[in-house]
C-alpha positions as CSV (number, residue, x, y, z in Angstrom):
1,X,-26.6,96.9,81.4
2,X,-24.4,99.4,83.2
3,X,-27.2,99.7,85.9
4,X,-27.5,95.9,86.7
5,X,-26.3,93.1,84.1
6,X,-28.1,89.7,83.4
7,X,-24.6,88.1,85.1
8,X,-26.0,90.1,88.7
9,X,-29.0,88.5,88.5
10,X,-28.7,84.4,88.6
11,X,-29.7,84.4,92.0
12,X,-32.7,82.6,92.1
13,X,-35.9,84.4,94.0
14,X,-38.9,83.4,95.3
15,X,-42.2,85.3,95.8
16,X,-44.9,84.6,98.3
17,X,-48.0,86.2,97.1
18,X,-49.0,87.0,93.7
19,X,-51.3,89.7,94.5
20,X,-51.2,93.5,94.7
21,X,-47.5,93.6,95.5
22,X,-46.5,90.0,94.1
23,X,-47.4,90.0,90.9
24,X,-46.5,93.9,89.8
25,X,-43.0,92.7,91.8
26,X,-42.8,89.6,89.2
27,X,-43.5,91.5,86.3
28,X,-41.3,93.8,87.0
29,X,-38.1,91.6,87.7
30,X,-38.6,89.6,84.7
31,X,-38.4,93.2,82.6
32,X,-35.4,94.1,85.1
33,X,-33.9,90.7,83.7
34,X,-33.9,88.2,86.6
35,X,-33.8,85.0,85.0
36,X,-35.4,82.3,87.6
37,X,-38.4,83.4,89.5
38,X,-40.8,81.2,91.1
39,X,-43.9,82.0,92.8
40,X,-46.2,80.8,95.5
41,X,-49.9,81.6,95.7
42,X,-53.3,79.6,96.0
43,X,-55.7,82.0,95.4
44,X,-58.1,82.5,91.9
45,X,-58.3,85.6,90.8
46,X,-61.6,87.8,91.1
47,X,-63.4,91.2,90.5
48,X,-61.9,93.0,93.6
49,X,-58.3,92.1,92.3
50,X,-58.7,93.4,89.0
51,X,-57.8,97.6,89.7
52,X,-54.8,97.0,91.7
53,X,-53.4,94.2,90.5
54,X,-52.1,93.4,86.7
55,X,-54.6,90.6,86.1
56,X,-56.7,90.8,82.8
57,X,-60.1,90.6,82.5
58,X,-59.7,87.5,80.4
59,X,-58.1,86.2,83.6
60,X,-61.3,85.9,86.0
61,X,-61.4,82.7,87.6
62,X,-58.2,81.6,86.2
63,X,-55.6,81.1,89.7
64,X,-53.7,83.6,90.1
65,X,-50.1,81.9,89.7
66,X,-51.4,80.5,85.9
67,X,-52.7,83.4,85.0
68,X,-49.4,85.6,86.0
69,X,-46.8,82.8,84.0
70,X,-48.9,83.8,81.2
71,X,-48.4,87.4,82.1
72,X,-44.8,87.4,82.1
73,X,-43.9,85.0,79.5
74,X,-45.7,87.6,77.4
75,X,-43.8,90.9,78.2
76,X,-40.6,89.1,78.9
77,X,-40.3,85.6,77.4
78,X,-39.5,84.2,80.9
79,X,-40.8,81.1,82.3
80,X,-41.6,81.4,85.7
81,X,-42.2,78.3,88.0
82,X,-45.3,78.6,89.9
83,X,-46.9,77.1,93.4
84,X,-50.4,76.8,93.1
85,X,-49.9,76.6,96.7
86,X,-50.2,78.4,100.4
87,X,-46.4,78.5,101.1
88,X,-46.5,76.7,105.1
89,X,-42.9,75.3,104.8
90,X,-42.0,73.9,101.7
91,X,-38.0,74.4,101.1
92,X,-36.8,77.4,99.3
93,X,-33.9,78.9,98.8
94,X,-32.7,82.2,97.1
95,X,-34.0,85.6,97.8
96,X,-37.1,85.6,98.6
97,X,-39.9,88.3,98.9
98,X,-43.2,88.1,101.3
99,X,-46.0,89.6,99.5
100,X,-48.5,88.4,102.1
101,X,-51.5,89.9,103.5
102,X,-51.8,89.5,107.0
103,X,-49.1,89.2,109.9
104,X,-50.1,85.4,110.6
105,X,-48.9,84.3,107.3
106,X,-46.1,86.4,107.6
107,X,-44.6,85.1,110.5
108,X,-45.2,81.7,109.6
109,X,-42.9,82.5,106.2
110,X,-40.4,84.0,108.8
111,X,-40.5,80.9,110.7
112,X,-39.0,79.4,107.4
113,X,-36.4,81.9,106.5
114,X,-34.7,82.7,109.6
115,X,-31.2,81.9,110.1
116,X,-31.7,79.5,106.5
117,X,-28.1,79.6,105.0
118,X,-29.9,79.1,101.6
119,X,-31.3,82.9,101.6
120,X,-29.1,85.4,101.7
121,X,-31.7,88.4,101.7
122,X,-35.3,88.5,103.0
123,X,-38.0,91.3,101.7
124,X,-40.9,92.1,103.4
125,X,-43.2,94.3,101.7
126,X,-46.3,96.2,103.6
127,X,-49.0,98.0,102.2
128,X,-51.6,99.9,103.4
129,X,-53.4,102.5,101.2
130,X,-51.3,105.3,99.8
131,X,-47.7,104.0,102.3
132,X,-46.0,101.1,101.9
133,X,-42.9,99.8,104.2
134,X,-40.5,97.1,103.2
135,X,-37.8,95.3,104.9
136,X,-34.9,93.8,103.6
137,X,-32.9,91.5,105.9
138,X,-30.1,89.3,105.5
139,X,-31.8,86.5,107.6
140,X,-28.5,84.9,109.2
141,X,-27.1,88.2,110.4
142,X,-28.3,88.8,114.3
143,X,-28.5,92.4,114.2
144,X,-31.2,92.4,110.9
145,X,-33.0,89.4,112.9
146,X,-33.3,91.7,115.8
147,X,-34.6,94.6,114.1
148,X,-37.1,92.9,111.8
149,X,-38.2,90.7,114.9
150,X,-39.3,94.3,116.5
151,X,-41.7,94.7,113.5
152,X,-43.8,91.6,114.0
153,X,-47.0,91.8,115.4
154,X,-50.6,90.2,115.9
155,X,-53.3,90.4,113.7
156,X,-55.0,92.2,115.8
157,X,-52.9,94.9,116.4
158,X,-52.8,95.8,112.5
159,X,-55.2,98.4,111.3
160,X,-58.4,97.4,109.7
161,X,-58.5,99.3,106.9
162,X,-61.8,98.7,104.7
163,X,-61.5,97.2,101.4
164,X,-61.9,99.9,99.2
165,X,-59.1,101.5,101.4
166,X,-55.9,99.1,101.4
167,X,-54.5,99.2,97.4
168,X,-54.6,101.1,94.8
169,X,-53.0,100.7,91.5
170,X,-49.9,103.3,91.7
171,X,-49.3,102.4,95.2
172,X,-48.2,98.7,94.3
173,X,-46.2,100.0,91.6
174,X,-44.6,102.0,93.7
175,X,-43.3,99.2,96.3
176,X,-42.7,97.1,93.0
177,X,-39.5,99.5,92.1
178,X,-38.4,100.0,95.4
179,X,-38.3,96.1,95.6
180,X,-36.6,96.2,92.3
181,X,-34.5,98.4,93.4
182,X,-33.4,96.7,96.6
183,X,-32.7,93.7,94.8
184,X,-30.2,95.1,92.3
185,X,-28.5,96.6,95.3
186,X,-28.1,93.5,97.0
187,X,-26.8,91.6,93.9
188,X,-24.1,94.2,93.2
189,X,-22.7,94.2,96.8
190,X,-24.4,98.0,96.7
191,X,-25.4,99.3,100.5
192,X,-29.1,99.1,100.8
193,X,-31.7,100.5,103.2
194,X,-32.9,97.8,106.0
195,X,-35.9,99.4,106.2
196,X,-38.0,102.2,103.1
197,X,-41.2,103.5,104.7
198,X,-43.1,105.6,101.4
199,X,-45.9,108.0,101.8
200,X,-47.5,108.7,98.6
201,X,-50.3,110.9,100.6
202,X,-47.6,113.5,102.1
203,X,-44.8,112.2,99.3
204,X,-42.7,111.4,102.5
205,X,-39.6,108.5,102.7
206,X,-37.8,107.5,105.6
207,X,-35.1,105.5,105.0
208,X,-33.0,103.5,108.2
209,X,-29.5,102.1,107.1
């Protein structure tokens, strides 16, 4: 309670993406205490999701938004409202966390969040084998649109890493904290990094205020 109280965290969030970083990211908040979480995701869950994500077995072919409720109402007793749903540009409000895959989707989410009075903080989380990077925004303010403007990029441009290369299970519990982390930051008015980049190869952070 002394480190972040149930009365910090009303704000409503959203997640996009209940995969490797989405659905560690749930279960964690719900543990943390946040108390309305909704998440978007159409996807059904399958054998290559199953090491780093925190699906059960019981849960192949299940989607992957069903299968997490269950998930959390278990270790936490909290209902989460789900999207069984690709989010294009449904209206949201709240903090909200991209847990996406590829930069398309990604910019289209950003087409939705910037300059939108309703969210007062934007996270972008990034994975890519043993680093992650995440960005936390406040989506109205010019300077923070500037900066995470400068870190969107094509497709094309990302690195193709091969499938048995882009997760594994420690890494997405990694980001989960620092996302965590950054949200009970922002809730209690506490300064927080705009951008975390974590190398768990080289155990390496660089932190920009």
């Amino acid at each position: 309670m002394d480190l972040v109280s149930t009365d910090d965290l009303k704000t409503p969030i959203v997640i996009i993406g209940a995969g490797g970083i989405g659905s560690p990211t749930c279960l964690a908040l719900a543990k943390m205490g946040c108390q309305r979480i909704s998440i978007f995701d159409p996807d059904t869950i399958e054998n290559h999701n199953l090491p780093n994500q925190i699906y059960r077995l019981g849960d192949l072919g299940k989607s992957k938004v069903s299968a997490l409720k269950e998930i959390i109402k278990d270790f936490s007793g909290l209902e989460i409202e789900i999207k069984e749903e690709k989010y294009t540009s449904q209206q949201i409000s709240g903090i909200v966390i991209c847990a996406v895959d590829t930069m398309e989707v990604r910019q289209a989410i950003w087409k939705g969040v910037k300059w939108n009075p309703r969210i007062p903080l934007y996270i972008d989380a990034r994975m890519g084998a043993e680093i992650c990077r995440i960005y936390s925004i406040k989506p109205v303010d010019p300077d923070d649109v500037e900066i995470y403007e400068a870190t969107l990029y094509s497709d094309d441009e990302a690195i193709n890493l091969p499938c048995t290369a882009r997760a594994i299970i420690y890494n997405v519990f990694t980001i989960a904290g620092l996302i965590c982390s950054q949200v009970k930051k922002f809730v209690r008015s506490e300064k927080f990094p705009k951008e975390i980049i974590f190398d768990l190869t080289t155990l390496s952070i660089v932190v920009r205020w």
